[in-house]
C-alpha positions as CSV (number, residue, x, y, z in Angstrom):
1,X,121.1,122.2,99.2
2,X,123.5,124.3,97.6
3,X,124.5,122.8,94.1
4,X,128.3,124.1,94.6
5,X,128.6,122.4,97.7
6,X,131.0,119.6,96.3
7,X,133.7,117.4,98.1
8,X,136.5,118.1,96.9
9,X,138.8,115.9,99.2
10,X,138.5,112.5,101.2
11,X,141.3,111.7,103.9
12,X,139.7,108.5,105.8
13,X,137.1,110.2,108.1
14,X,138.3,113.7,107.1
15,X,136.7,115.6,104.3
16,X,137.3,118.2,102.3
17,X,134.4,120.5,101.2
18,X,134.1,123.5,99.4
19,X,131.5,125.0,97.9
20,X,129.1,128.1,99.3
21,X,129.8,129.9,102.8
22,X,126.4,128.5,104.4
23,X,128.4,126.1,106.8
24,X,128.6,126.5,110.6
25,X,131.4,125.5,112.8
26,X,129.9,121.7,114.7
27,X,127.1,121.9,111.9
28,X,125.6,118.1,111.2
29,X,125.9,117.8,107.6
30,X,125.0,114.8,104.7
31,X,128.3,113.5,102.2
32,X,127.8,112.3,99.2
33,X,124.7,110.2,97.2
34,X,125.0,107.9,100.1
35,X,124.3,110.6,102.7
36,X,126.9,109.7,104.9
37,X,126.4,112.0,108.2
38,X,129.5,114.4,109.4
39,X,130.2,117.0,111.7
40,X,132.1,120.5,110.4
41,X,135.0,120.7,112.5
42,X,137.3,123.8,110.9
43,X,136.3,126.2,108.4
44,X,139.0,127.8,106.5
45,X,137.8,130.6,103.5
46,X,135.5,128.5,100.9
47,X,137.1,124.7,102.5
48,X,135.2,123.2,104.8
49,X,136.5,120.3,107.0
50,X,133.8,117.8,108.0
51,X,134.5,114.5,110.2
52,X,131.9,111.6,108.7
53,X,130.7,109.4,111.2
54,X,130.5,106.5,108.3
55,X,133.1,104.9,106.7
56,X,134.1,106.7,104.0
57,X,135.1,103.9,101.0
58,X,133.4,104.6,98.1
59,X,132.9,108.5,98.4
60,X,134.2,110.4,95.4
61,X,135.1,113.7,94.2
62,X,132.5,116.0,93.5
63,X,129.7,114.4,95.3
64,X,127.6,117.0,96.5
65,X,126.8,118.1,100.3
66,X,124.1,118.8,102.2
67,X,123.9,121.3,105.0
68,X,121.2,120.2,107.6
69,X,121.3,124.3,109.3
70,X,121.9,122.3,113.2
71,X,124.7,120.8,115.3
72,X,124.9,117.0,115.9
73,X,122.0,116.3,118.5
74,X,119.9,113.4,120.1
75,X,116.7,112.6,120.5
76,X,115.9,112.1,123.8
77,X,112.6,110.7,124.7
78,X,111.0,107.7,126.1
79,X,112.5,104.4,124.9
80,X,116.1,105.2,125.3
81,X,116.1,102.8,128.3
82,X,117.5,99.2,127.4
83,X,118.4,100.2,124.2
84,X,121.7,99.4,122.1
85,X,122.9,102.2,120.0
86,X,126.2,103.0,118.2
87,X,128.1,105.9,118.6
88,X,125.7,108.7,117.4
89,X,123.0,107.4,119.2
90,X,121.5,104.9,116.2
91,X,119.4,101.7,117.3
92,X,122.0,98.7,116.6
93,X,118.4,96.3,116.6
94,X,117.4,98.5,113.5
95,X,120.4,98.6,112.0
96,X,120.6,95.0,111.6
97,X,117.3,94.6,110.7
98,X,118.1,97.1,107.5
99,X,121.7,96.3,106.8
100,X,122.5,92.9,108.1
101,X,125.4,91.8,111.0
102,X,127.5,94.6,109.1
103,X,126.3,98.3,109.6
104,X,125.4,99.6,106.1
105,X,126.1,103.4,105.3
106,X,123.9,105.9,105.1
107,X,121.6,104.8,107.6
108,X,120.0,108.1,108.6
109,X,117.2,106.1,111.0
110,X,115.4,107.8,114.0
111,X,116.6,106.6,117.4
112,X,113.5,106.2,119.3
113,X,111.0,103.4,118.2
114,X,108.4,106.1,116.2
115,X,105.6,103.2,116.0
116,X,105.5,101.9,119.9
117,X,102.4,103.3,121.9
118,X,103.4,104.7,125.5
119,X,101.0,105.3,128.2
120,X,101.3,109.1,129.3
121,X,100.3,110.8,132.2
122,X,100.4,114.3,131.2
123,X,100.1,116.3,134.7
124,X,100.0,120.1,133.4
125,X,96.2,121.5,132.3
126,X,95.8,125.1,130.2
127,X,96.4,127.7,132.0
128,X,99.3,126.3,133.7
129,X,102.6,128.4,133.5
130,X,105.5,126.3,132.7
131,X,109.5,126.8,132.6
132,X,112.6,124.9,131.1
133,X,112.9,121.9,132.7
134,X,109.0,121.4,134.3
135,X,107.9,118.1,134.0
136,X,104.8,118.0,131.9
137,X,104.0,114.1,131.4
138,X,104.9,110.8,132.7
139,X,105.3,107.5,131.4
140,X,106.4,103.9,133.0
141,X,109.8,103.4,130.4
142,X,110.6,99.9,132.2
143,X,109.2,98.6,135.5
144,X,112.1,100.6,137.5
145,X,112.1,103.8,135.8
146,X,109.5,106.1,135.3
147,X,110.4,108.4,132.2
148,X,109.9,112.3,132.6
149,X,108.9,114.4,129.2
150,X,110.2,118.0,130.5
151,X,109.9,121.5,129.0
152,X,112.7,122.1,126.6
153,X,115.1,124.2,128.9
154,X,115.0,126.8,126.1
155,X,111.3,127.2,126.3
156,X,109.0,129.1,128.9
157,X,105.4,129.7,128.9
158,X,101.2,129.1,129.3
159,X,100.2,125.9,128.9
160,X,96.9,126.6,126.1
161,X,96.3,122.6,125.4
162,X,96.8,119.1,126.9
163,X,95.9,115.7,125.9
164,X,93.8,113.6,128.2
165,X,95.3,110.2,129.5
166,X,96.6,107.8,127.1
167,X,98.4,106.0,124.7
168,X,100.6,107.9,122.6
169,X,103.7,108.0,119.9
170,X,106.3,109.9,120.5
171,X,105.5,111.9,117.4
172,X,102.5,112.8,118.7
173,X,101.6,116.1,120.1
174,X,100.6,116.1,123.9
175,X,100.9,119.7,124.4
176,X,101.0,123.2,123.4
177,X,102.6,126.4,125.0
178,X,102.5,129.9,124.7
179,X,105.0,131.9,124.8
180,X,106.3,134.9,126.0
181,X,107.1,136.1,122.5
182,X,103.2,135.0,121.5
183,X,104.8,132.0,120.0
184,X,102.9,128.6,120.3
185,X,105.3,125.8,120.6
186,X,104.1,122.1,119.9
187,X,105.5,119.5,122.4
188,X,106.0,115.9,121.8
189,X,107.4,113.2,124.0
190,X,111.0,113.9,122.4
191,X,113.3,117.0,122.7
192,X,117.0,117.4,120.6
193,X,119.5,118.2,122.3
194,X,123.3,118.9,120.9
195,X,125.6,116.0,122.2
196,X,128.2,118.8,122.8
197,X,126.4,121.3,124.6
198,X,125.9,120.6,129.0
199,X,122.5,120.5,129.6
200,X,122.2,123.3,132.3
201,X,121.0,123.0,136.0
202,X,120.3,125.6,138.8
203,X,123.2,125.1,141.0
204,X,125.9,122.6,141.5
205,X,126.3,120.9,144.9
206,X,128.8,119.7,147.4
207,X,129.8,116.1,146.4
208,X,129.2,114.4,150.2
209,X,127.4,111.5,149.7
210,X,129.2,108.5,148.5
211,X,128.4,105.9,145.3
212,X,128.3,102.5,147.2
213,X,129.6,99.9,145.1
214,X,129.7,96.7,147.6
215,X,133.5,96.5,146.3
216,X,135.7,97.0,149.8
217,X,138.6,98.4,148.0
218,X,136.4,101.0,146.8
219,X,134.4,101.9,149.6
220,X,136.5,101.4,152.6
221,X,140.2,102.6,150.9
222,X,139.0,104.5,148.1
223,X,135.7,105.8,147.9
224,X,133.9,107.5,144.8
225,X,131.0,110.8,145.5
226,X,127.8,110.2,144.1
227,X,128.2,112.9,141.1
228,X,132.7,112.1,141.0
229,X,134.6,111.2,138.9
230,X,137.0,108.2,138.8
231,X,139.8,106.6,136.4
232,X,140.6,102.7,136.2
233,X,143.7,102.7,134.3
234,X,145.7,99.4,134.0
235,X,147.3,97.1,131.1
236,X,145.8,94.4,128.8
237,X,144.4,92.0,131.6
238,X,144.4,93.5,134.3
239,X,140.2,93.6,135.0
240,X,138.8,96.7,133.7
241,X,136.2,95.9,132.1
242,X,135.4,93.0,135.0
243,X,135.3,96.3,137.5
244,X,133.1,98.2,135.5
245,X,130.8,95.1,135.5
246,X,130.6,94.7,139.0
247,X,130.1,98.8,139.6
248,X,127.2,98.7,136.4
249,X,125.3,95.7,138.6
250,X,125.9,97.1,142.1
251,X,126.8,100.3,142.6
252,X,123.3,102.2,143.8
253,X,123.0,104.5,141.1
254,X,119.3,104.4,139.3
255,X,120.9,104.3,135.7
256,X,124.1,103.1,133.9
257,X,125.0,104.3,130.7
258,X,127.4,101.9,129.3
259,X,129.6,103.1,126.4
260,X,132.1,100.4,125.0
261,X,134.5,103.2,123.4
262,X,136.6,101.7,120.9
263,X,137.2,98.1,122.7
264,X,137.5,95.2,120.7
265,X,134.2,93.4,119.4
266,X,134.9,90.3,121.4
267,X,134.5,92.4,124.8
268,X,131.5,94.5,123.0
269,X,129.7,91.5,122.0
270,X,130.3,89.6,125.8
271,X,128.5,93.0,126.9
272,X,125.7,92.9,124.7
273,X,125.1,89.4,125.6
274,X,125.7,89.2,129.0
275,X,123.9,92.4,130.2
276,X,120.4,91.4,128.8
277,X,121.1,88.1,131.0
278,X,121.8,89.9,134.7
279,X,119.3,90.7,137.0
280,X,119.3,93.8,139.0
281,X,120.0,92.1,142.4
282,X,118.1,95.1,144.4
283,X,114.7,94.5,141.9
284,X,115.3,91.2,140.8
285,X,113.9,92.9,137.3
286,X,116.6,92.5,134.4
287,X,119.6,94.8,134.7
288,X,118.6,96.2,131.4
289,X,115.4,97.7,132.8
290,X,118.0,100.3,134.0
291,X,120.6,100.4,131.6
292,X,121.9,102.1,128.8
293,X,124.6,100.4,126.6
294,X,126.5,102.3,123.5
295,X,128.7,99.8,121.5
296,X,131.2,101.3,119.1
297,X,133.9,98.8,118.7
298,X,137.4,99.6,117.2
299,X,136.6,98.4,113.8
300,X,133.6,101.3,113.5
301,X,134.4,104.7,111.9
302,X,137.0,106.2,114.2
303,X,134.5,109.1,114.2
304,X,132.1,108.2,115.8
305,X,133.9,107.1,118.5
306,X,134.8,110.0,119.1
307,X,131.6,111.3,119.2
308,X,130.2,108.2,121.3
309,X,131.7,109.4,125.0
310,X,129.3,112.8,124.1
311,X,126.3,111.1,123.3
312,X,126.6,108.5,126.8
313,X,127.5,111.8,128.7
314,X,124.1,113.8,127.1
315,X,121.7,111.4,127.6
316,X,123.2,110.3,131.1
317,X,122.4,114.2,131.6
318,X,119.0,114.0,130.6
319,X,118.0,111.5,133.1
320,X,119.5,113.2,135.6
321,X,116.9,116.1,134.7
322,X,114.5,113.8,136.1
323,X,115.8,113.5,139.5
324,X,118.4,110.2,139.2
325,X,121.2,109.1,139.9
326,X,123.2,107.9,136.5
327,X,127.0,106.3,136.7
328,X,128.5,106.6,133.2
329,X,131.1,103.9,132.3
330,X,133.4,104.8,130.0
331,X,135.4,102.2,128.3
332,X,138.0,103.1,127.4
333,X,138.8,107.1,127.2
334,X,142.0,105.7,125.8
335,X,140.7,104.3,122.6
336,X,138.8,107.8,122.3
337,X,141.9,109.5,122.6
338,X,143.4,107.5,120.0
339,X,140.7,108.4,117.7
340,X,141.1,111.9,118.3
341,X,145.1,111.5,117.4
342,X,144.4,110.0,114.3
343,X,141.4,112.7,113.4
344,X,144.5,115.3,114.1
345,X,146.7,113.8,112.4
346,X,144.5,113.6,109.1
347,X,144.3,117.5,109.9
348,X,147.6,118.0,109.7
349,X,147.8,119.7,112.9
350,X,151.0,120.1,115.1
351,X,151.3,116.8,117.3
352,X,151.9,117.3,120.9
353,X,153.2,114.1,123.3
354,X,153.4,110.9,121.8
355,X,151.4,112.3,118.5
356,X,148.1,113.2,120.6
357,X,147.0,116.5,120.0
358,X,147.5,119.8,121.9
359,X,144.2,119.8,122.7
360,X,143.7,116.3,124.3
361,X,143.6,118.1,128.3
362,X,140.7,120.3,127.5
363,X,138.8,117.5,126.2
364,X,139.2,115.5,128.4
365,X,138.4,118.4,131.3
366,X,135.3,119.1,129.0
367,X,134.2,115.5,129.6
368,X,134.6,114.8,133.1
369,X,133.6,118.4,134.1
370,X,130.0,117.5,132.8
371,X,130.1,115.4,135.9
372,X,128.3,116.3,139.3
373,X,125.7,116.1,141.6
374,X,123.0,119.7,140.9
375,X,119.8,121.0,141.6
376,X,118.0,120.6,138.5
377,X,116.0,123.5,136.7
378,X,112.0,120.9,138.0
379,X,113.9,121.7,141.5
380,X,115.0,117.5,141.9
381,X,118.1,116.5,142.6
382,X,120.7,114.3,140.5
383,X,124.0,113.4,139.6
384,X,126.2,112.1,136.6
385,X,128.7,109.8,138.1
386,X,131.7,109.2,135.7
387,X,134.0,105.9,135.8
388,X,136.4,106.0,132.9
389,X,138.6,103.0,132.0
390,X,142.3,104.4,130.8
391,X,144.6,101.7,128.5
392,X,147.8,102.9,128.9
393,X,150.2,100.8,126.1
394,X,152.2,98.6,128.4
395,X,150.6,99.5,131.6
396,X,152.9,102.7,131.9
397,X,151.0,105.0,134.0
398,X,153.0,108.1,132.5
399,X,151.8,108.1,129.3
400,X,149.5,111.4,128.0
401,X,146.1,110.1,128.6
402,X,146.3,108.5,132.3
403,X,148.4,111.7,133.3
404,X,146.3,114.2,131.9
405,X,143.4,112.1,133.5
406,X,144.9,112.7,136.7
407,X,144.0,116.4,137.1
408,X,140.8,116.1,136.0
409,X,139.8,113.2,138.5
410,X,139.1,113.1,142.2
411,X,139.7,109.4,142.7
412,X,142.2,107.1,140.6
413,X,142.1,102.9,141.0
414,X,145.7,102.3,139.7
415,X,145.6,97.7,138.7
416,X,148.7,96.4,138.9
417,X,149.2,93.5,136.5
418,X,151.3,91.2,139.1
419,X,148.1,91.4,141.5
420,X,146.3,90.4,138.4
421,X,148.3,87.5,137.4
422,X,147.8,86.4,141.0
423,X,144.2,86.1,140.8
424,X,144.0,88.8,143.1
425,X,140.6,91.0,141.8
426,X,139.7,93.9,142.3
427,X,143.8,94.7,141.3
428,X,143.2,97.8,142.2
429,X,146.6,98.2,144.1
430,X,146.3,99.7,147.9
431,X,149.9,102.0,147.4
432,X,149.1,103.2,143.8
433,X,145.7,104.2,144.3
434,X,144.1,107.2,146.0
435,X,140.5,109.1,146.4
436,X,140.1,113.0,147.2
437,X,136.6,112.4,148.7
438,X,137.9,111.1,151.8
439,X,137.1,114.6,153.8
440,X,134.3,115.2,151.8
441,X,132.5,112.1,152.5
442,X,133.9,111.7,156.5
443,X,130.6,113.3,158.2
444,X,128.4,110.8,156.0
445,X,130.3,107.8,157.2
446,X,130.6,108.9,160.6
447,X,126.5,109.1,160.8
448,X,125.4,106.2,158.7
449,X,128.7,103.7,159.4
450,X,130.7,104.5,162.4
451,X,131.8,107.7,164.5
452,X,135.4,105.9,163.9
453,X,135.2,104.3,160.4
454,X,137.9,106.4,158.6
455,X,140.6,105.9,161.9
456,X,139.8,101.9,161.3
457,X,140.6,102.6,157.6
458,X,143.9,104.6,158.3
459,X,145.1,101.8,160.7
460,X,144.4,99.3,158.0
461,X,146.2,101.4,155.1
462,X,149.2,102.1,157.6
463,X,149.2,97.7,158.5
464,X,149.7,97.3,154.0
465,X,152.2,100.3,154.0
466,X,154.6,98.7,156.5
467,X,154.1,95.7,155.1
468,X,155.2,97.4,151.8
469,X,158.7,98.6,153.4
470,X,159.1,95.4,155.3
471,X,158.8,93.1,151.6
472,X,161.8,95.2,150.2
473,X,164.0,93.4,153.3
474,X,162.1,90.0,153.0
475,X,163.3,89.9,149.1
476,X,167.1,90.4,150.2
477,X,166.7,88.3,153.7
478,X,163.8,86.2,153.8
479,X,161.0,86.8,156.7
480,X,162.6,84.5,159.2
481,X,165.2,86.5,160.2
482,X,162.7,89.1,161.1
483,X,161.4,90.0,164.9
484,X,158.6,88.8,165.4
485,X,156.3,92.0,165.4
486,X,157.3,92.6,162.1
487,X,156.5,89.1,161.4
488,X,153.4,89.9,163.3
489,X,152.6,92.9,160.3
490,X,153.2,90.8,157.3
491,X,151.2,88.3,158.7
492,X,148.3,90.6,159.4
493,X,149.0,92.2,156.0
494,X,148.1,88.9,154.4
495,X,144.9,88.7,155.9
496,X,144.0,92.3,155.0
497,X,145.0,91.6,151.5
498,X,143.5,87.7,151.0
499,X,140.0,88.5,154.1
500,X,139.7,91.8,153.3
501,X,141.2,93.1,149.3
502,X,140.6,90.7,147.3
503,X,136.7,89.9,146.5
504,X,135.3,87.2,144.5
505,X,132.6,88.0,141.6
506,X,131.3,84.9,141.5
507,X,130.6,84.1,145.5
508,X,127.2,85.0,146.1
509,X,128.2,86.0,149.9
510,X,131.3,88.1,148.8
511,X,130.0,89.7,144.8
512,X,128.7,92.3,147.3
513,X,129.0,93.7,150.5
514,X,127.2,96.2,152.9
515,X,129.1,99.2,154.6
516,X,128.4,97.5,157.9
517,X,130.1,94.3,157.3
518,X,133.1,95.9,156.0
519,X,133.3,98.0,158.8
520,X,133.0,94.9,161.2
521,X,135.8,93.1,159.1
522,X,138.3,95.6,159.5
523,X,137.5,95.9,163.0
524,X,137.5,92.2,164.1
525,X,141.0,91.9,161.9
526,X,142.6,95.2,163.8
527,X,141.1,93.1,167.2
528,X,143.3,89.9,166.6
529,X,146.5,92.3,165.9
530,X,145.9,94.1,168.8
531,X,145.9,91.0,171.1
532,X,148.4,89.1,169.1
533,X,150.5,91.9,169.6
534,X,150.2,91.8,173.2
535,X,151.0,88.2,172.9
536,X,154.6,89.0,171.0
537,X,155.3,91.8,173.8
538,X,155.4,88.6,176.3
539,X,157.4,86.9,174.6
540,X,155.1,84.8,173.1
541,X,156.9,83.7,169.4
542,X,154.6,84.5,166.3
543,X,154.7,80.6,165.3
544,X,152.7,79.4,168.3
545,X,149.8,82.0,167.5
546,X,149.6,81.1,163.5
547,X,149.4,77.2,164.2
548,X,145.8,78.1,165.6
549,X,144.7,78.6,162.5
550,X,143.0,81.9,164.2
551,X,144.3,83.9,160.9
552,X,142.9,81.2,158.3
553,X,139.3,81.2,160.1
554,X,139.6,85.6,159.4
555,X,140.6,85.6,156.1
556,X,137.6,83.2,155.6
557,X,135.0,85.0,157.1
558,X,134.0,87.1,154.3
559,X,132.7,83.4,152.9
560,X,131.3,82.4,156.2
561,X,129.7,85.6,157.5
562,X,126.3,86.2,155.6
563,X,125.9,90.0,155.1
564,X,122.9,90.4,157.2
565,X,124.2,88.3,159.8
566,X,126.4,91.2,161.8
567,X,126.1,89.2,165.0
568,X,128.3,86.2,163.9
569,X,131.4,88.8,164.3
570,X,130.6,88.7,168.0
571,X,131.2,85.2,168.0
572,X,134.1,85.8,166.2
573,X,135.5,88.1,169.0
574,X,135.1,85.7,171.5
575,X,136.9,83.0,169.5
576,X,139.5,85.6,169.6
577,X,140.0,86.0,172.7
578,X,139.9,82.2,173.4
579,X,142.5,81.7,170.9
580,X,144.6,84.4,172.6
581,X,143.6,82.7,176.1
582,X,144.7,79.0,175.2
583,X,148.2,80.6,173.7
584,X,148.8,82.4,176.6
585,X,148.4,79.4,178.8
586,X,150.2,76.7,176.8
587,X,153.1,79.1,176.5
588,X,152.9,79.6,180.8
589,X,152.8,75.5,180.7
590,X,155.8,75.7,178.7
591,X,157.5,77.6,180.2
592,X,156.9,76.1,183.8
593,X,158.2,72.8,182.1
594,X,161.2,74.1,180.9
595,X,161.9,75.6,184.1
């Protein structure tokens, strides 16, 4: 430590150091007698501006500084799995354990447990040439994911010692490599990695495969790529959070990172104590057992919110090293946002829209660019996933965040607060919303679904559309004024949106449900509009077919059909056609009668 290094300057999470020239720009560095851990951010002749991660009450000027000579990193090593940590990757368990229910400062602790034992199977012997990325060991993290300890991507080389099979810390050494340079490098079960740095890959591939998520509005309407990206922007209430939840338990992606980004502690805490509960419904193991969760609520150092979105999006990278599939959930990008307006506006820099800074676009590109599904450097495969909750104040889709958001994103799930309101989840609105996977991921559904699933889709997006256009008149006119085909749509309409739309959470039949099934329901609802339509064109008025409660039994069936039992439409069909039989014939009775 340099004994000139001296704070001269404290601004909330901003401060002001000056001192030597020994500083480098993203360097982690210590503040103060506390050791309060920052980042440099700007350098500017001897003043150095550092963001602390800690709250900063109490620091004063001329407390001295500490450079650490590296950028802000991780630890990424077995362990990680299950675990709670704040924003720059610290154990919440330990932290309470030290400090109390309140984080105390200065808590410069290690983020993987240095003290737990871990059975490793190292698989490399001397003599054995290894590269970045080459798997050298494995260890059972949970009893659904088996950790990977890799070559540090930086590092190439002969393999001159291995331990035998075992028990080991993470601390200890399990093997030893020689390098090129005639170096010999010392592995452990942990590498560092710098939160703000990509980890690389060999090649980045096609997005064609989709992230199945159970949720129809999703899958059918608008699907998300294994290795996309996605936005869920909606006002206070609308069920972001609830979406997230039901895409962290379901969706078939081997790992969620959680990161609660700024939300208030009431939703935090509801995470932390709900997720340990849930069971993985495809292992029956705890949901935990594949989970990641990073809690930094919006009364932590704005800091380290910031920094929290990097550190879920680095270590969501690092499993995907190992061959998984992660889905990040990121809620909410908007509350990160904010912290960076208010880190910018303790710089004194030049506000752009609404007070956010210039820079706010390429963040946010630099964020959900680290998505995608590659061919790792061990020659696996993977893929980061990214599902980011927006906030916009009052809903108002145009403000800076959802808009810039927008480019950067392949699939957006606008929720509309009147759908909301109406009980009607997922709100994801049918008109607002919009995926740009659909090509992509067309010759997967055609081979694994249906040769026709996306024309079923189309018809059922164009039944909601002209229902759309034909509310407008009903709100000036009422509906029964209408012809009766266009009584025909809204009716239809309402069985798409009640049968089909909405989903309930809570109904172990409907929390999830298969590609098949939602296929069949589309098609068995585009089967009664096709014959009821028929009906209309003979004359046949729309009342007499809604009293036979054929439309009530539909939007039903995603209650009374069991997902594995696909048959039970055929049943349905018939009842159809039944239905359509017995109108047909009462209205020839009636008419013979009136004649």
């Amino acid at each position: 430590m340099n004994k000139d290094d001296r704070v001269v300057g404290v601004n909330g999470p901003v401060v002001t150091v000056r001192g030597s020239s020994q500083f480098k720009i993203l360097e982690m560095v210590y503040i103060g007698k506390e050791r309060l851990i920052g980042e440099v951010i700007h350098i500017e002749n001897e003043d150095v501006i550092v963001q602390v991660y800690e709250s900063t009450t109490g620091i004063k000027v001329g407390e001295p500084v500490q450079a650490t000579g590296e950028p802000l990193s991780l630890q990424l090593g077995p362990g990680i799995i299950g675990g709670v940590f704040d924003g720059i990757q610290r154990p919440l368990k330990k932290m309470e354990e030290l400090s109390g229910p309140f984080i105390g400062k200065g808590l410069d602790i290690e983020s993987l447990n240095t003290e737990k034992e871990w059975v490793v199977e190292v698989i490399v012997k001397p003599g054995d040439r290894v590269t970045g990325g080459d798997v050298i060991a494995e260890i059972k993290e949970t009893d659904l994911i088996v950790h990977k300890v890799m070559v540090h991507p930086d590092i190439s080389g002969t393999v001159e010692y291995a331990v035998e099979h075992g028990k080991y810390k993470v601390h200890d050494i399990i093997v030893k490599v020689r390098t090129e340079q005639d170096d010999l490098i010392e592995m452990d079960l942990i590498q560092r990695w710098p939160v703000r740095m990509a980890r690389p890959f060999k090649v980045r591939r096609r997005l064609d495969t989709p992230l199945i998520t159970g949720q129809r509005v999703i899958d059918t309407l608008f699907p998300i790529a294994k290795g996309g990206t996605a936005s869920i922007p909606g006002g206070f209430g609308t069920g972001k959070t609830m979406t997230q939840h039901q895409l962290a338990k379901w969706s078939d992606a081997d790992i969620i990172v959680y990161i609660g980004c700024g939300e208030r502690g009431n939703e935090i805490t509801e995470v932390l104590e709900d997720f340990p509960k849930l069971i993985d419904p495809k292992s029956g193991k705890p949901l935990m057992e594949r989970t990641i969760l990073i809690a930094n609520t919006s009364n932590m150092p704005v800091a380290a919110r910031e920094a929290s979105i990097y550190t879920g999006i680095t270590l969501a990278e690092y499993y995907r090293d190992m061959g998984y599939h992660v889905a990040i959930m990121a809620d909410s990008t908007s509350r990160w946002a904010e912290a960076l307006r208010e880190i910018s506006g303790r710089l004194e820099e030049m506000p752009a829209e609404e007070g956010f800074p210039a820079y706010l676009p390429s963040r946010l590109s630099q964020f959900y660019e680290r998505a995608g599904y590659v061919d790792n450097l061990n020659d696996t495969e993977g893929s980061v996933s990214i599902i980011g909750a927006v906030s916009p104040q009052g809903g108002d889709f145009s403000e800076p965040v959802t808009q810039n958001t927008k480019r950067f994103v392949r699939c957006f799930w606008a929720l509309d607060r009147q759908l909301a309101y109406s009980r009607h989840y997922p709100a994801i609105h049918w008109l607002n919303s919009y995926s740009e996977y659909i090509d992509d991921l067309e010759t997967w559904y055609e081979a694994k679904v249906a040769q026709d699933f996306f024309y079923v889709r189309r018809d059922i997006l164009r039944l909601l559309q002209e229902e759309s256009k034909l509310m407008e008149i009903v709100k000036l006119i009422g509906a029964d004024i209408l012809p009766e085909d266009q009584k025909l749509t809204l009716d239809i309409a309402k069985v798409i949106r009640l049968g089909f739309l909405q989903q309930n959470a809570f109904n172990a039949i409907d929390t999830y449900v298969p590609l098949k099934k939602q296929y069949k329901m589309m098609g068995v609802i585009l089967y009664l509009h096709k014959h009821s339509k028929e009906l209309i064109d003979k004359g046949i008025p729309m009342s007499q077919i809604r009293q036979t409660g054929i439309y009530d039994e539909l939007i039903k069936m995603k209650y009374n059909i069991k997902n594995e039992d696909l048959k039970a439409f055929d049943t349905l069909y018939k009842k159809i056609d039944q239905v359509v039989d017995d109108v047909r014939e009462s209205y020839k009775h009636f008419e013979r009668k009136k004649l």
